[in-house]
C-alpha positions in Angstrom: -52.8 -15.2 5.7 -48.6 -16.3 6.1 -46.9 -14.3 8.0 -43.2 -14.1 8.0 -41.1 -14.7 11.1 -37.5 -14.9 11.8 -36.7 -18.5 11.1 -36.1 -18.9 14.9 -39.0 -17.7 16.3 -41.6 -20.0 18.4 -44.6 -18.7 16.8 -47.7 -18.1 19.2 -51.1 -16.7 18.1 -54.5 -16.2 19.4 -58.0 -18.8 17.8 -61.1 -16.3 17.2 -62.1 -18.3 20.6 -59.1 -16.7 22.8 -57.1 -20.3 22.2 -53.5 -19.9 22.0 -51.9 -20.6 19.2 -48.7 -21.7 20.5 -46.5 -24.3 18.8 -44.7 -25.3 21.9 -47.6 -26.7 23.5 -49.3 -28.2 20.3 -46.3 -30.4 18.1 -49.7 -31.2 16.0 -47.6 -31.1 13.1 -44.9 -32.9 14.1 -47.0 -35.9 14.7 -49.0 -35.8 11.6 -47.5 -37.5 8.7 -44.1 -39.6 8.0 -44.2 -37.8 4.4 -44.5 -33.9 5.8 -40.9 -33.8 7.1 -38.9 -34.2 3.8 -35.7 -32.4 2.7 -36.0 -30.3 0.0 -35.0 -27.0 -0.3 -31.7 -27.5 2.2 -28.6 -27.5 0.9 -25.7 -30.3 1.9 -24.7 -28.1 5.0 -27.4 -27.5 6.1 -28.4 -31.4 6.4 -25.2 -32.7 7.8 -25.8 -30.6 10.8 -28.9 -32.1 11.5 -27.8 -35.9 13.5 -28.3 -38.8 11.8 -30.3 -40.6 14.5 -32.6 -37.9 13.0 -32.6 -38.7 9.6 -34.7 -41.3 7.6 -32.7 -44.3 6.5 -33.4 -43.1 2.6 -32.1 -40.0 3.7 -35.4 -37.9 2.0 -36.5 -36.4 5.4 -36.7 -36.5 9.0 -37.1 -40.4 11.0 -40.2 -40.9 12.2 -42.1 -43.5 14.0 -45.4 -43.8 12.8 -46.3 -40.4 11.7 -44.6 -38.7 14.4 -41.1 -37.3 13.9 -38.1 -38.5 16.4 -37.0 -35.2 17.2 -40.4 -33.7 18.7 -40.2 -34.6 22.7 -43.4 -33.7 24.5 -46.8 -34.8 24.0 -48.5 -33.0 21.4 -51.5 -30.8 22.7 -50.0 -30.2 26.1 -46.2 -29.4 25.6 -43.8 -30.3 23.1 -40.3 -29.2 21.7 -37.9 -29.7 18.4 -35.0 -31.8 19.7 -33.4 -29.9 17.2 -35.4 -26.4 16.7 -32.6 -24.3 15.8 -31.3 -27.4 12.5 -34.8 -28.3 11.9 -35.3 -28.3 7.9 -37.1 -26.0 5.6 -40.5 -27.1 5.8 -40.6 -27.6 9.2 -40.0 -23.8 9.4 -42.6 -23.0 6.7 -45.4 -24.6 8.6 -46.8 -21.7 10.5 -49.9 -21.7 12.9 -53.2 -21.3 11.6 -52.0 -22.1 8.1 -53.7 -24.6 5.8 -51.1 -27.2 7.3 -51.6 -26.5 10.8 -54.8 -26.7 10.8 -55.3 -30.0 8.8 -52.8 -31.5 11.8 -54.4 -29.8 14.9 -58.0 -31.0 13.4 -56.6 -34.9 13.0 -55.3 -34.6 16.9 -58.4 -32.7 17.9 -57.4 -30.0 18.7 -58.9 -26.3 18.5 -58.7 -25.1 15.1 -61.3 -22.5 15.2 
């Protein structure tokens, strides 16, 4: 089930087990996969707000080291933040907890998924 949040929200939900859902203290996905944060849907605006330091150097998505992007500060399962929440791109915002997504990153960081 997707559920549709204003595009600034920081989305929190309860597991069947009582365990928060809560994306600010996860970052599961943020830490996943150098391919998950490309640009696709964004128009030219929208990506030259977001700072280059940011940016991949073939400009398809986010920079990342490893598989974990540059703008996620925290360590993921405890806390973590978007250095740049309110210009982060499209599918960053798409990826909502307990979605296919979510879980397939929370489960390679093991954490609860269920």
């Amino acid at each position: 089930m997707r559920i549709a949040l204003p595009l600034d929200a920081t989305p929190s939900f309860l597991l069947s087990d009582g365990v928060a859902f809560d994306c600010q203290s996860c970052g599961a996905c943020c830490a996943y996969s150098a391919d998950w944060p490309r640009f696709s849907t964004e128009d030219d605006d929208q990506l030259d707000r977001i700072p280059e330091k940011f940016v991949s150097a073939d400009l398809s998505g986010m920079r990342c080291e490893g598989n974990r992007c540059l703008a996620l500060t925290g360590e993921v399962g405890k806390h973590t933040a978007c250095g740049i929440y309110e210009l982060r791109p499209d599918v960053c915002r798409a990826c909502m907890p307990g979605g296919d997504d979510c879980l397939m990153a929370r489960a390679a960081h093991g954490l609860a998924i269920a």
